[in-house]
C-alpha positions as semicolon CSV with decimal commas, in nm:
position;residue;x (nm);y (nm);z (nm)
1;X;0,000;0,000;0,000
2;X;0,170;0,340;-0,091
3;X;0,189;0,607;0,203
4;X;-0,042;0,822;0,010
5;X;-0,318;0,562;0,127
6;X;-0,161;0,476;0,414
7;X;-0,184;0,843;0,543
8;X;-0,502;0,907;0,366
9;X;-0,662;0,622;0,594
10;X;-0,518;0,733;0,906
11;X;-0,615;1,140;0,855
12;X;-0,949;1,015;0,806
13;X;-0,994;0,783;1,086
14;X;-0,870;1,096;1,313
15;X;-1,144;1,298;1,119
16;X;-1,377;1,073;1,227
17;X;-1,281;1,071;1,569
18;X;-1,338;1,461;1,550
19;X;-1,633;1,494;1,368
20;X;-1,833;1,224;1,555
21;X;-1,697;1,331;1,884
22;X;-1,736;1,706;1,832
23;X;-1,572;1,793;2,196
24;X;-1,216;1,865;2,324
25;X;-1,192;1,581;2,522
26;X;-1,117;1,394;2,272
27;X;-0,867;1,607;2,078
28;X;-0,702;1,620;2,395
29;X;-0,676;1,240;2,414
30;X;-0,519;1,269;2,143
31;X;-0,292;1,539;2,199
32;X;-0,161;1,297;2,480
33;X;-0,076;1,071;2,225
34;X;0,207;1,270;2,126
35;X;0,358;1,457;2,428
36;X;0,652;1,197;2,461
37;X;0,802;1,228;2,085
38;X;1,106;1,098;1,962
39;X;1,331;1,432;2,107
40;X;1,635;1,338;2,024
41;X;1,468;1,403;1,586
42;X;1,271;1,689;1,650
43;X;1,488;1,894;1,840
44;X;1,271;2,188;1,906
45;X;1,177;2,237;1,545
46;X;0,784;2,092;1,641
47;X;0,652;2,398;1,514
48;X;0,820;2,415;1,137
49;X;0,729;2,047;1,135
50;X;0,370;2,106;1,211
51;X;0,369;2,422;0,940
52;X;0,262;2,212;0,613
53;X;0,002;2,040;0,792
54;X;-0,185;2,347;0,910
55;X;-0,142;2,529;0,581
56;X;-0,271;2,259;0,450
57;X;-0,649;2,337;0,617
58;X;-0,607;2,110;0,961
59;X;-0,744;2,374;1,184
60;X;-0,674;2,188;1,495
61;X;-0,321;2,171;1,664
62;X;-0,443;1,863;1,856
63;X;-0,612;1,723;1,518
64;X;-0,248;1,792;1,355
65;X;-0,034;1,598;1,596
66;X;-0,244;1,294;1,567
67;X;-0,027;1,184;1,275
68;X;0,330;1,148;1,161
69;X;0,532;1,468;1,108
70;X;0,872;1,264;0,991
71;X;0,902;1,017;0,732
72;X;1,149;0,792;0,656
73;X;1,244;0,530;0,452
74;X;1,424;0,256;0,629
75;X;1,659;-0,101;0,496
76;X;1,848;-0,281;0,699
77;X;2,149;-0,549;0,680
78;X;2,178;-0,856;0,928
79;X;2,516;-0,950;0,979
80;X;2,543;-1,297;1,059
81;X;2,903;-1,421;1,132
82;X;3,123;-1,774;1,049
83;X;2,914;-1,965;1,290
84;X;2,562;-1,858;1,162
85;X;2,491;-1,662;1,457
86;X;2,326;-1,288;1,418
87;X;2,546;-1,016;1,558
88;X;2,467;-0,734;1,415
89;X;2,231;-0,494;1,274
90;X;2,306;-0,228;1,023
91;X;2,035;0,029;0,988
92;X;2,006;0,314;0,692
93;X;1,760;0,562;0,775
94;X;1,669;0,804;0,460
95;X;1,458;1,097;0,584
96;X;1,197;1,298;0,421
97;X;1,265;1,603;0,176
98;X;1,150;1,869;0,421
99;X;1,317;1,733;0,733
100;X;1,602;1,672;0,548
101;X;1,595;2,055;0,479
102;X;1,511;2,152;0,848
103;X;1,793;1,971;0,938
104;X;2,090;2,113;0,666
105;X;1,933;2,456;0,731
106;X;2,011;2,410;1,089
107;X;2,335;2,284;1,110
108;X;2,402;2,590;0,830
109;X;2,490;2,297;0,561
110;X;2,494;2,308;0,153
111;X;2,487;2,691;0,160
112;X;2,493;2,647;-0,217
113;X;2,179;2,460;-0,247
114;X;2,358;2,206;-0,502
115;X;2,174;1,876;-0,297
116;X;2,563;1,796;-0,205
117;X;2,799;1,793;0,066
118;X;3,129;1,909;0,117
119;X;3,399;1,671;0,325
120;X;3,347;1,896;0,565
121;X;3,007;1,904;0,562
122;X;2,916;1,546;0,542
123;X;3,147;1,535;0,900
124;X;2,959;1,776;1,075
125;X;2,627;1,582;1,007
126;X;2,754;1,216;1,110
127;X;2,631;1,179;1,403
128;X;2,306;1,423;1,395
129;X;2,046;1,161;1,456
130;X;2,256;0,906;1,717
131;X;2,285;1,125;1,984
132;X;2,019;0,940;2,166
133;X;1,833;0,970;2,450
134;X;1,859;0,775;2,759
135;X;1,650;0,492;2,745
136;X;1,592;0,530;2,367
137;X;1,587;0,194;2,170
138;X;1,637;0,343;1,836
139;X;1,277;0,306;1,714
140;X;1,369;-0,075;1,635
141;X;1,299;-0,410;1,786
142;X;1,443;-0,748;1,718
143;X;1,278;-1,031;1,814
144;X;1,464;-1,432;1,800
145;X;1,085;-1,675;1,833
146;X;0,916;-1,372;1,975
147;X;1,195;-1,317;2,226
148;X;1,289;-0,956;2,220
149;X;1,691;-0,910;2,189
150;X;1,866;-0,627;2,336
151;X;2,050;-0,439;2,117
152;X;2,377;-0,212;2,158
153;X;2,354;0,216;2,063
154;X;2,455;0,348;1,780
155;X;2,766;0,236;1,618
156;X;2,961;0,361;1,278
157;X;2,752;0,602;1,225
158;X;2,783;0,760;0,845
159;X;2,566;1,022;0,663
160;X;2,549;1,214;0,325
161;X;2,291;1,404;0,161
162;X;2,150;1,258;-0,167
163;X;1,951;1,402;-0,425
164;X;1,778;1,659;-0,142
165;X;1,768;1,367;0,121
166;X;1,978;1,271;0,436
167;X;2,080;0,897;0,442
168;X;2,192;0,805;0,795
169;X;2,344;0,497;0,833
170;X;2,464;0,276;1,200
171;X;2,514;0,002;1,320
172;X;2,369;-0,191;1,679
173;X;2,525;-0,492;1,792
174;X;2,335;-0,779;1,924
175;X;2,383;-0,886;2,278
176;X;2,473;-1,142;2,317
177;X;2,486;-1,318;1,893
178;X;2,217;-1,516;1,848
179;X;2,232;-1,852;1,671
180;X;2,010;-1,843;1,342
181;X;1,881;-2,156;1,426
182;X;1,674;-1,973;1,721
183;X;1,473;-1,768;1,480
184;X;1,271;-1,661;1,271
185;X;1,377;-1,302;1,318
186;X;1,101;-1,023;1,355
187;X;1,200;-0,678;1,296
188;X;0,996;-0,378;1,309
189;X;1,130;-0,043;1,292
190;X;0,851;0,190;1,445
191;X;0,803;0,493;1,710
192;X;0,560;0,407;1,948
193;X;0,423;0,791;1,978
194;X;0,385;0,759;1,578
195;X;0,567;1,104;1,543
196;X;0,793;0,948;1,304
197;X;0,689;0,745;1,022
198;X;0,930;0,413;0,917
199;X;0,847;0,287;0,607
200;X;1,073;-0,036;0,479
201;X;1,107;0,086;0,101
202;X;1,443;0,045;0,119
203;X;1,668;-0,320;0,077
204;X;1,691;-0,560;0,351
205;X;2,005;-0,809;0,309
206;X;2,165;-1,110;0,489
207;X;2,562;-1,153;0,509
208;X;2,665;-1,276;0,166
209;X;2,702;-1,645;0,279
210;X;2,371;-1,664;0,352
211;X;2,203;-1,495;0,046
212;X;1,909;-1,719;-0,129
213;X;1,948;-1,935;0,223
214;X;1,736;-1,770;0,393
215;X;1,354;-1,646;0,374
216;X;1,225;-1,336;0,390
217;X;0,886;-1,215;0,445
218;X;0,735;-0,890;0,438
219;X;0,405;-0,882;0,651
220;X;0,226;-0,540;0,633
221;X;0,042;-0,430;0,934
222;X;-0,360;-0,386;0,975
223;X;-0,372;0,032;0,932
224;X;-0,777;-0,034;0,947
225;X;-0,760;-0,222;1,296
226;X;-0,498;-0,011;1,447
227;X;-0,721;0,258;1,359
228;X;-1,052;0,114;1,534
229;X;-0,871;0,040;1,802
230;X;-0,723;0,395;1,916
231;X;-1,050;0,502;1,807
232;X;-1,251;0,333;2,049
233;X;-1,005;0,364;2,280
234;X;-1,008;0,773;2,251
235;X;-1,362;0,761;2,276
236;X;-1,421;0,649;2,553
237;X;-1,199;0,912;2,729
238;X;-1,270;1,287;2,893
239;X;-1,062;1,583;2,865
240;X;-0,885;1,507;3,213
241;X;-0,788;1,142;3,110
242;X;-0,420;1,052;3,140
243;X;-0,351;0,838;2,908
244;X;-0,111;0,624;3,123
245;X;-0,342;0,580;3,388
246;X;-0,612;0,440;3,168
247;X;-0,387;0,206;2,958
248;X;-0,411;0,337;2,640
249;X;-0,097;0,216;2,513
250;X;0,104;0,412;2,216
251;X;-0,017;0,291;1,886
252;X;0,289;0,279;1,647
253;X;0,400;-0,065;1,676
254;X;0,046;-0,107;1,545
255;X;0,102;0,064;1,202
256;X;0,493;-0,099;1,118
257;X;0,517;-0,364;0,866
258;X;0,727;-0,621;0,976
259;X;0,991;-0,814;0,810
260;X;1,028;-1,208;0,924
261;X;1,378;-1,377;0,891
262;X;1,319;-1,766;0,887
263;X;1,716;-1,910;0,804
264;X;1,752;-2,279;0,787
265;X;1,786;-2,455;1,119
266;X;2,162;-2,579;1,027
């Protein structure tokens, strides 16, 4: 399904939510949805982010932070090693047009405006996007047969700027290897406040000695159920509602596709 529909669907569900509601409580339900955002991306710049979305005719600020304000297109590379066992993650990370503009205009980069980056440049940007957090898991979980696996920060980190885009690229180690045998391998690259967007349009690749081994499957998420579901669940809340204390979880895991890793057991 292209993000045009994907968006397209989720705008209107929040519509819906509005319209049928026609009170604040609601809006501010769903304003709660996105007071703990991925910081360490938006960096202060909420307001140029929410810009196009207002021009646009979305009247509401509450109505406007009820979807994603970052995209990205996301690949990844799982490095197994000589004894089969996953160790590694590399993930590249290519960001939207505009926030890849936000971002160059802040760090006062491409002055020239020719979509390229000087040595110089290109070193003052590594980095930008891996400066994480406390507690932040990088938007991305790993799972062996539905174990979760804890992964290391960011490591050899590399960016550029391509055709008007930032590609970020690091990689996370995985502690401690896991034997492919143990899988399949679920990955889903999502932020639970749904801020950011992570769509896998980009490759996803095995270590060479495993290429054609190895299947991969590329299981796209139920948009329309994720959808009823915060719906209903934003419904039934008042304007004083915390979200925390009445378990209305963070919906993004509910809109990433996932990608399923099944290697052979030997």
């Amino acid at each position: 399904m292209s993000r045009a529909r994907i968006l397209g669907k989720r705008f209107s569900a929040v519509c819906a939510v509005q319209h049928e509601a026609a009170d604040c409580a609601h809006l501010a339900a769903v304003k709660q949805l996105h007071s703990r955002v991925s910081a360490h991306k938006v960096r202060g710049m909420k307001h140029l982010l929410l810009l196009p979305a207002v021009i646009c005719g979305l009247v509401s600020p509450a109505l406007v932070a009820a979807h994603p304000h970052i995209f990205v297109d996301t690949g990844f590379t799982l490095g197994f090693d000589e004894d089969n066992q996953l160790v590694e993650i590399k993930v590249t990370w290519q960001y939207d047009e505009f926030y890849s503009l936000l971002i160059t205009e802040d760090l006062f980069l491409d002055k020239d405006g020719d979509g390229q980056l000087t040595p110089d440049e290109r070193q003052r940007l590594i980095g930008f996007d891996t400066n994480w957090d406390e507690g932040f898991d990088g938007d991305l979980e790993i799972r062996a047969g539905g174990q979760l696996l804890a992964l290391s920060g960011p490591m050899q980190a590399g960016t550029d700027l391509i055709e008007g885009r930032i590609v970020s690229t690091h990689v996370r180690k995985i502690e401690p290897p896991v034997p492919m045998q143990d899988g399949p391998f679920s990955i889903k690259a999502f932020d639970p406040s749904y801020y950011t967007a992570y769509e896998i349009k980009l490759p996803v690749t095995l270590s060479d000695h495993l290429q054609g081994l190895c299947l991969l499957e590329r299981i796209e998420p139920d948009i329309a159920g994720g959808l009823a579901l915060m719906k209903a669940q934003l419904l039934r809340l008042n304007a004083d509602a915390d979200l925390e204390e009445n378990d209305i979880p963070l919906m993004g895991g509910e809109f990433a596709t996932e990608i399923l890793v099944t290697c052979p057991a030997s």
